[in-house]
C-alpha positions as CSV (number, residue, x, y, z in Angstrom):
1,X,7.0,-60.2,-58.1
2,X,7.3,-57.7,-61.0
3,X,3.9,-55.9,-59.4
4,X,5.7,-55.0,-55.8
5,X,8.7,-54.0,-58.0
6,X,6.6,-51.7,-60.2
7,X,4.8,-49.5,-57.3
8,X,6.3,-46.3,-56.5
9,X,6.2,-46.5,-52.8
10,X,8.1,-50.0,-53.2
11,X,11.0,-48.4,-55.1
12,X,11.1,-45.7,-52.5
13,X,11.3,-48.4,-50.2
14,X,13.7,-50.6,-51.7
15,X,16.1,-47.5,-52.0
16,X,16.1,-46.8,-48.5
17,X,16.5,-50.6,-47.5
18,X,19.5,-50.5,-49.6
19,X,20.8,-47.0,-47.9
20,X,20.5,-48.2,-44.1
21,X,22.1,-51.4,-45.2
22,X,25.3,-49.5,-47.0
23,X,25.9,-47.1,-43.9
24,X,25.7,-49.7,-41.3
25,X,28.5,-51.6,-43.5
26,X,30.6,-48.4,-44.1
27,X,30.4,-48.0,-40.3
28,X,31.3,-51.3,-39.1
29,X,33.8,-50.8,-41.6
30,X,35.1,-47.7,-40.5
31,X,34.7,-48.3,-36.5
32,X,37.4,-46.4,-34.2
33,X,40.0,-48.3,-32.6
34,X,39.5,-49.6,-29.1
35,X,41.0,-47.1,-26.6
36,X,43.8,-47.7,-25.2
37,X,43.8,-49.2,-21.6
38,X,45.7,-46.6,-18.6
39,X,48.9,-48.0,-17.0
40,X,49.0,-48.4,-13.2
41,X,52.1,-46.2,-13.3
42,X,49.9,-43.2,-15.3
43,X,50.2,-40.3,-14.1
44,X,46.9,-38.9,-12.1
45,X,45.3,-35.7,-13.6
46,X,45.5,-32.7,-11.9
47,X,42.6,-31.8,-9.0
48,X,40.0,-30.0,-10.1
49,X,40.3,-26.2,-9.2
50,X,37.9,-24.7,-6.1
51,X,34.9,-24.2,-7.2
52,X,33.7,-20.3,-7.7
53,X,33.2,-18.4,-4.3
54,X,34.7,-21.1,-2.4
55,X,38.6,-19.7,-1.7
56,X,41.2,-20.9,1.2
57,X,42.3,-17.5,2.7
58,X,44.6,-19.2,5.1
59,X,47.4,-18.1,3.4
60,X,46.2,-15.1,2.1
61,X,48.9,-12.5,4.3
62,X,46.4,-9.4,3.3
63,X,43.3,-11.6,4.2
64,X,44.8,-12.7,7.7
65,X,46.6,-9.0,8.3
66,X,42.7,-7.3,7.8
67,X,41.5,-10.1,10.3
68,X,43.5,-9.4,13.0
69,X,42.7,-5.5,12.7
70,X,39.5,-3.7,13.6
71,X,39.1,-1.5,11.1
72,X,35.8,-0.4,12.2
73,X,36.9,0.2,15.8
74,X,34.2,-1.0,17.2
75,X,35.4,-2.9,19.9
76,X,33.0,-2.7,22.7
77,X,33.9,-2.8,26.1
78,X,32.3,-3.5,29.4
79,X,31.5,-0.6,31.5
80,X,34.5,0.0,34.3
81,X,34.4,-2.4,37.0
82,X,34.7,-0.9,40.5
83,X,38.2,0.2,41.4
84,X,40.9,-2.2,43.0
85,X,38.0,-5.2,41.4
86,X,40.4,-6.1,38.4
87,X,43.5,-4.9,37.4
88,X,44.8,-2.6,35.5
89,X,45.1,-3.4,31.3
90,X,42.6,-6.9,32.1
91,X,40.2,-7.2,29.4
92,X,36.6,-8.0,30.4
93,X,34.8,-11.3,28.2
94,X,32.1,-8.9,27.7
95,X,34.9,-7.3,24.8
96,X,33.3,-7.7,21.5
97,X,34.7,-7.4,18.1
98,X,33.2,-6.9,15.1
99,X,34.7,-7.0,11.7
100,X,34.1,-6.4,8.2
101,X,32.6,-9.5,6.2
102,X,30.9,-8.3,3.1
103,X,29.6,-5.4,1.4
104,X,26.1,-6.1,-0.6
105,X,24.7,-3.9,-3.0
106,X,20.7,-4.5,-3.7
107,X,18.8,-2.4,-6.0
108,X,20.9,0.1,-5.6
109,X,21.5,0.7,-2.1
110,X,24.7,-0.9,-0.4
111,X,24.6,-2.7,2.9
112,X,27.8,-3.5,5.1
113,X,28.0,-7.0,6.7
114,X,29.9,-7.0,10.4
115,X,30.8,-9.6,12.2
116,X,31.9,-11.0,15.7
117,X,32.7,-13.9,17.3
118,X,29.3,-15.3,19.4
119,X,27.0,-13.1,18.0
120,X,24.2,-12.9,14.8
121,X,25.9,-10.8,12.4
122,X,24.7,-6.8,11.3
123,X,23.2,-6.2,8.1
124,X,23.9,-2.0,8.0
125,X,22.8,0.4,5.8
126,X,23.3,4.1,5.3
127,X,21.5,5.9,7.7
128,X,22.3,2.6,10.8
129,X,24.1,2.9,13.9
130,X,27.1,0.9,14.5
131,X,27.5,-0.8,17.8
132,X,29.8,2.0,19.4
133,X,27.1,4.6,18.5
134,X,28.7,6.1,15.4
135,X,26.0,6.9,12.4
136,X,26.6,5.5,8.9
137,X,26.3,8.3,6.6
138,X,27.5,6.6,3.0
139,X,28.4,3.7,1.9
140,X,31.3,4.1,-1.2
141,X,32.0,0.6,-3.3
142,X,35.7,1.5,-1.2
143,X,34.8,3.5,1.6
144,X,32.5,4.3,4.3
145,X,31.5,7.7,5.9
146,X,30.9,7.4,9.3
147,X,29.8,10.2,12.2
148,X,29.9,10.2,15.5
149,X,27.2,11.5,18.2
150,X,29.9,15.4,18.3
151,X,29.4,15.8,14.5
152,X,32.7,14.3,13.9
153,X,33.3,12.0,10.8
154,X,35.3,9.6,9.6
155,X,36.4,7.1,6.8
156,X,37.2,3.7,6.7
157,X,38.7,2.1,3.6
158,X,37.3,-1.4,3.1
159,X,40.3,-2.0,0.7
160,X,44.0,-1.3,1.5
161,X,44.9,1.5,-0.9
């Protein structure tokens, strides 16, 4: 018994038998308290918030005022119908509106996003036409330059000032 004693790796081993053994008692010892168990009457914790990108604009009043605008003007119309066919003020359901959705930026150059209802939407960049025939000239992080086929331009704020 004294030889197994008397090694060096035995000591080593007999020390660390005796460490694992101490620190599972201390812990036992020292265990937490059982948590305790929620009430049926507990109040329930709050709902999580929306996750990023994901936001309700329903009641948004500046997000349902640029909505009902065309702040692009590009409603299109159908060509006049013969006279005395319709009358007068009657919109056509050819009438298309498209609207602002996003504005993109991708290595370095900007692109507008329109919209309307029916139809695959228009990635625009500076140098497009619009759908009324007006020319994109530039593309501002708030504004965008736009010419028509007489030379005339134009800007449209993409953010209420």
């Amino acid at each position: 018994m004294n030889a197994w004693l008397t090694h060096p790796l035995a000591r080593l081993a007999a020390a660390l038998l005796a460490w694992v053994g101490l620190g599972t008692l201390g812990w036992w010892w020292h265990r937490p308290a059982p948590l305790p168990q929620p009430s049926a009457t507990a109040a329930q914790p709050p709902a999580p918030p929306a996750p990023r990108g994901m936001v309700d604009l329903s009641r948004d009043p500046l997000a349902a005022r640029l909505q009902a605008q065309d702040v692009f003007a590009l409603q299109r119309t159908a060509p006049p119908a013969a006279t005395g066919a319709t009358a007068a003020g009657a919109t056509s359901s050819d009438d298309i509106v498209w609207r602002f959705a996003a504005l993109t930026e991708n290595r370095g150059q900007r692109h507008l996003l329109l919209t309307a209802a029916d139809q695959p939407p228009l990635l625009l960049k500076t140098g497009d036409k619009l759908p009324n025939g007006e020319r994109i000239k530039s593309i501002d992080a708030t504004s965008v330059l736009l010419q028509d086929a007489k030379g005339r331009k134009r800007t449209i704020q993409l953010i209420e000032p």
